[in-house]
C-alpha positions, 0 to 999 in steps of 0.5 A: 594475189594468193600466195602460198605463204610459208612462215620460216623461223628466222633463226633456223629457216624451219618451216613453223606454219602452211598455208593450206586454204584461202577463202578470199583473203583470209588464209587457213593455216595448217596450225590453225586445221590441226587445233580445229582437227583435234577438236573435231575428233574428240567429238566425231572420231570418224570425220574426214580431212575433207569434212574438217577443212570444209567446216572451217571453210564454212565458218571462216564464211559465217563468220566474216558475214557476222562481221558485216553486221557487225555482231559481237563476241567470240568465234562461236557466238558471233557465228551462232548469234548469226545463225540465230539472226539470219536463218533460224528466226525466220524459220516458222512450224506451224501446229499443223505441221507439228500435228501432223509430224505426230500423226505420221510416227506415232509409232515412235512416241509409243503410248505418249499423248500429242501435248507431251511430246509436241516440245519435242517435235517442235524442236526436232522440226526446227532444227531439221528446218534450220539444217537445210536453211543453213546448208543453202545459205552456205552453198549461196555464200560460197559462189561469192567468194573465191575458195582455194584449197592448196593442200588437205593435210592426211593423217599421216602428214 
C-alpha cells in the first residue's frame, strides 16, 4: 500500500524527488518539505525538521477535511476558511470572562481603563481559545488517519 516512492530522471536515473511522509494516501515529498522549510524559516529562524514536517502534517490534515466540505480556494484559504468554519465560530467569550481577564492583570494594562482595552483582550482570549480548540481537533484527526514518517530531512541532508 505505502511505498517509498523515488522519482528518477528518466534521462540520467538522478533521483529528482523522496517521499518522505504519508498522511493516508497523500504523500509529503522532500520538495515539497524544503519549499515549506524555507518559508518557515524566514518567519521562525529557530523550528525544527520535527516542527516543520508536523505542520505540514497538520495541514495536509486541515486541508483534506476542508475538502470534505467542500470549501474553496487556495491552500491557505480553504485551511483558514476551515478553521473559521469548524472551530473559531463556536468559540464564545463572554463579558464576564473578558472582565475578569482585565481584573486579574491590570497590572499589564498600566493606567488603561477596561473599554479601551476590552477589544484587545477579547481578541487575545480568542485566540487563546482557538489555539487549544485546534491543537484538540488536530491530535482527533490524526487518530483517524494512518501517518507514516519515513524520513525527516536535517539540515545537512
Amino acid at each position: 500500500m505505502l511505498f517509498n516512492i523515488i522519482f528518477f530522471s528518466i534521462c540520467s536515473g538522478e533521483i529528482i524527488d523522496r517521499v518522505i511522509a504519508y498522511v493516508d494516501d497523500q504523500a509529503i515529498t522532500l520538495r515539497d518539505f524544503e519549499i515549506f522549510s524555507f518559508k518557515m524559516r524566514e518567519k521562525f529562524p529557530t523550528i525544527t525538521e520535527n516542527e516543520i514536517i508536523d505542520l505540514m502534517i497538520n495541514r495536509k490534515l486541515l486541508l483534506k477535511e476542508s475538502k470534505k466540505i467542500f470549501l474553496e480556494g487556495n491552500e491557505e484559504e480553504a485551511i483558514k476558511n476551515y478553521i473559521d468554519l469548524k472551530i473559531k465560530s463556536k468559540i464564545i467569550i463572554t463579558d464576564d470572562k473578558i472582565r475578569e481577564y482585565y481584573e486579574q492583570n491590570k497590572h499589564h494594562f498600566g493606567e488603561k481603563p477596561y473599554l479601551s482595552v476590552r477589544d484587545e483582550i477579547e481578541t487575545y482570549l480568542i485566540e487563546k481559545e482557538l489555539n487549544k480548540k485546534l491543537t484538540e481537533h488536530i491530535k482527533e484527526l490524526k487518530e483517524l488517519v494512518e501517518i507514516k514518517i519515513i524520513f525527516i530531512p536535517s539540515r545537512n541532508y
